[in-house]
N, C-alpha and C positions, 0 to 999 in steps of 0.2 A: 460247241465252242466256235467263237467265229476265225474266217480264216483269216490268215497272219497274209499282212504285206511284204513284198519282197523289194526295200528299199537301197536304193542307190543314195548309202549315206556319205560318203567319203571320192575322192578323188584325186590320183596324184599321176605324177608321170616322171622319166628321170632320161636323159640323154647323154652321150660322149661328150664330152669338152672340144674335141676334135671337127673343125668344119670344114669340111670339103666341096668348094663351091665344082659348079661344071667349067671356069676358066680351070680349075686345079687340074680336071680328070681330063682335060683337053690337053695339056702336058705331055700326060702319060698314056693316052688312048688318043686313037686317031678317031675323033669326036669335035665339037663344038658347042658352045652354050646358046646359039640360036637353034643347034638339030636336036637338044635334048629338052627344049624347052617348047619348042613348038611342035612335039608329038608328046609330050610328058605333061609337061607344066611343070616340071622340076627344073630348082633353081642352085639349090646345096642339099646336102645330107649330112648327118653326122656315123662317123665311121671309126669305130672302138679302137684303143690301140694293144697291143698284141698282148699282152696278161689283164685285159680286162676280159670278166666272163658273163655270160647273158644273167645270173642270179645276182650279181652284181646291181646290177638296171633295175632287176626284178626287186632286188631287197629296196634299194633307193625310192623308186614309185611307190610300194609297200606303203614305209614310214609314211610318206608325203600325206597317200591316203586315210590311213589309218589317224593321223593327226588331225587331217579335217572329220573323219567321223567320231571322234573322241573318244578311241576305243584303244587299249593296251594289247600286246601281246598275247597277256593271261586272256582275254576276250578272244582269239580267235577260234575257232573249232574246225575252220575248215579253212588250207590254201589250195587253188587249183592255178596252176600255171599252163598257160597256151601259148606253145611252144615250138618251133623246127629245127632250133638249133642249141638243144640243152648244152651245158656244161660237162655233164660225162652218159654214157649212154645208160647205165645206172649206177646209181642210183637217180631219182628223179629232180629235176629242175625245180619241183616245192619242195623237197627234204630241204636242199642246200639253203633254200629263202628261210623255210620254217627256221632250221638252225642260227642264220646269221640276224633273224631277227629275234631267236629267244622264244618262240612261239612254242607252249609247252606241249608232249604228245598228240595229233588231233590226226583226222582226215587228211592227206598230201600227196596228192599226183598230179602231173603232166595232162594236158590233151595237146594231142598234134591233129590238129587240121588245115595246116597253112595260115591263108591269109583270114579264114573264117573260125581261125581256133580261139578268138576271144570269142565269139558269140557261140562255140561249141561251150565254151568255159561257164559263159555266162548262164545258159540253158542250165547245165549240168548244174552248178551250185542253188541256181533257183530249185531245181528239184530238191536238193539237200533241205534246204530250208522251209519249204512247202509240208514236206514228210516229215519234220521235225526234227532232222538230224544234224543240223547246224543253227547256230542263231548269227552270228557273225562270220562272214566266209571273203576273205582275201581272192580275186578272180583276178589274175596278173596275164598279159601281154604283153611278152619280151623274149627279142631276139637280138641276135648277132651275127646278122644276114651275109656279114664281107668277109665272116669265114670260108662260105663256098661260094662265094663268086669268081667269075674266072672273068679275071682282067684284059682278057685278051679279045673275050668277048662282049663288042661295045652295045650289040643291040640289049645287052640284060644288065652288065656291071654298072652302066652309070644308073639307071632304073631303083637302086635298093638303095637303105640307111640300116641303121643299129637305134635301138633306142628301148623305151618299156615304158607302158601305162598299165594304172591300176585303179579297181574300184575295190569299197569295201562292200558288201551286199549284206543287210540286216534286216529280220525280223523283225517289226513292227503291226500293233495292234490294227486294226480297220479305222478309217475313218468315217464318219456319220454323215456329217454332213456336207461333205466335202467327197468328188469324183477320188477315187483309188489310186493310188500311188505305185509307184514301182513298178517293176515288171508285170504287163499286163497281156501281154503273147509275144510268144518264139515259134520261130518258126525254123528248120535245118534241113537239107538235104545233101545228097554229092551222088556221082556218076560214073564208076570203075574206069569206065569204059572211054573218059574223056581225060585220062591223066599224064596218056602220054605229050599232052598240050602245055602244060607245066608241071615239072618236075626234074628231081638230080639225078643223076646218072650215074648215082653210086649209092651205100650203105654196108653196114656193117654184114648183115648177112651176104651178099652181094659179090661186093669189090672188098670188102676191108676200108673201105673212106667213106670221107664224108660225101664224095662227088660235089660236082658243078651243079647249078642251075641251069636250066634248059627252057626254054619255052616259046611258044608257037603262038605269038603278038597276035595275028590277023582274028586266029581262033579264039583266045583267049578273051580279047576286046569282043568278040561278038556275044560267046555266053555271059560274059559279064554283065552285059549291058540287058540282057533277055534275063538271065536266072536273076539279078540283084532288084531290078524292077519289078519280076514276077511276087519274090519273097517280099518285098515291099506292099505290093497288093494282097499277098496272103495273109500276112499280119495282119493288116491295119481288119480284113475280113475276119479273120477271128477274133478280134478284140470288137468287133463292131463298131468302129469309129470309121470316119470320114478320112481321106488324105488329106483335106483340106484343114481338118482340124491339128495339123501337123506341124510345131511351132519350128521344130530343126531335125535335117537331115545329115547325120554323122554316116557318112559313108564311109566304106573302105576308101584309104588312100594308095589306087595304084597308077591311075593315069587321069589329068585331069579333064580330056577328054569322054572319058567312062564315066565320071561324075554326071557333067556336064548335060552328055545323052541321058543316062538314066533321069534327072534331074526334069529332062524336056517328057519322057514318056510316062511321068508320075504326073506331071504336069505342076510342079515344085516350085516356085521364083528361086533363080539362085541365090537372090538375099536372104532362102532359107534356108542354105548350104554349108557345112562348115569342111572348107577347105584347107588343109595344112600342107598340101602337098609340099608346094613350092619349098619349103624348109625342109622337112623329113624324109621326102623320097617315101616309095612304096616300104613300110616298116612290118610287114606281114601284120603277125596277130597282133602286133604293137600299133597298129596306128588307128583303130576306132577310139584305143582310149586314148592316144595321147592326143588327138582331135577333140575329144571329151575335155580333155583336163584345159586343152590351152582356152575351148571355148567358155570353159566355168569361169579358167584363170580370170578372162578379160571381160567375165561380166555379160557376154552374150546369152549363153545360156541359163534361165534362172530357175526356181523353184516351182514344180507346180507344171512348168511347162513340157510340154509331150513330144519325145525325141522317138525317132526312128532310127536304129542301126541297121548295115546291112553290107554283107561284104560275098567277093568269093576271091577262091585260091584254087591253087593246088590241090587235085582230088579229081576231078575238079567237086569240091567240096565248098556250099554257097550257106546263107539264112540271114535272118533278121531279127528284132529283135524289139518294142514299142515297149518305153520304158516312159513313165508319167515322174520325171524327175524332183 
């Protein structure tokens, strides 16, 4: 039997209503929108308001997706949500999606790997569908990042958004005559050992909280820029394709900076960038897709064309991810 594609049929993404530009957060934090723009490239965020919950975002992107891949509920077999800041700490951030979207008994857990936990999500569902244990799998990135940030602290609060993107990821037969579609290498790592660089400083086993974000900018900008470019060349090497053959680069959105450089050491044009910073702020595992969706939204990115993901976080936990879309 030949093998099945692992297709990126669907795409959606959902945000707060709420904008909160950097004149807003200069009000209330002793900040400005020329210091947060000229080390960030962040211009607003969107920031939930206090009984919206991250399954919320996650169910919204869901629909969005699931509607562009023309696929119902009864069709799904598999949701995996990538996650830091679920809803409750069990049951899982996909039960409450599966539930609120109707999605009948299937496969439904979480991964947490920060700002790299859609492409953990994304890896992991492809295996599902590869092994034949899914034909139709919901891969969501959605957070609600302004629950633990500590307002007091301006070098990380003004830095995050809230928001959720979503693919649907479907089985589909080979094509003949025509280069392969879908997922065509991942790549994933992390490093114990570098996590005191970002991360909270709390949790349930712990403190009993959720804790703060914490993070160590100088360090943090340096592996990014080394592990995101590295995983970028170790894809594009296992898939055996060229960088050059690379029509768009969907990077993690955490600083436009980090883009930027990575962007130079790929040797990339940034006209083959897709930047959303400016709007979203750093959205953890939320912001490759909602990068994805706004770039389909407007018609930049088309069919056929061959995208690279590639993100790191927290963990510090990095990958990539060359999808032939």
């Amino acid at each position: 039997m030949s093998k099945l594609e692992c297709v990126i049929t669907g795409v959606g993404s959902a945000l707060p209503e709420q904008v909160v530009t950097n004149h807003d957060l200069a009000m209330k934090v002793d900040t400005s929108d020329e210091w947060i723009r000229s080390r960030s490239g962040i211009a607003e965020r969107r920031i939930a308001s206090g009984d919206e919950v991250t399954s919320d975002f996650a169910t919204d992107a869901a629909w969005k997706a699931m509607d562009r891949a023309g696929v119902k509920p009864r069709d799904i077999d598999l949701v995996i949500v990538a996650t830091v800041t679920p809803d409750t700490t069990f049951p899982s951030t996909a039960v409450h999606v599966q539930r609120k979207l109707g999605v009948p008994p299937c496969i439904a857990f979480d991964v947490s790997a920060a700002c790299a936990g859609f492409l953990y999500a994304l890896n992991t569902a492809h295996a599902f569908i590869a092994t034949g244990q899914a034909r139709h799998a919901l891969v969501i990135g959605a957070e609600k990042l302004s629950c633990f940030l500590d307002w007091d602290d301006r070098a990380t609060c003004v830095l995050f958004g809230d928001g959720a993107g979503a693919v649907v990821l479907s089985a589909a037969p080979p094509r003949t005559a025509r280069p392969p579609r879908g997922v065509l290498a991942t790549y994933l790592a992390a490093d114990g050992r570098l996590a005191k660089h970002l991360h909270t400083d709390g949790g349930p086993a712990s403190t009993g909280t959720v804790g703060r974000v914490r993070m160590n900018g100088k360090e943090v900008f340096r592996h990014a820029v080394e592990e995101i470019s590295g995983a970028v060349f170790e894809v594009t090497e296992r898939a055996k394709v060229s960088r050059h053959e690379i029509d768009w680069f969907v990077p993690h959105q955490a600083n436009i900076r980090i883009i930027q450089s990575c962007a130079k050491k790929l040797e990339l044009d940034e006209s083959k960038v897709i930047v959303t910073i400016d709007k979203h702020a750093n959205t953890s595992s939320a912001s490759i897709p909602l990068a994805l969706d706004a770039a389909v939204s407007d018609g930049r990115i088309e069919r056929d064309q061959l995208l690279v993901f590639a993100a790191l976080g927290g963990g510090l936990a990095w990958g990539s991810a060359l999808v032939r879309y």
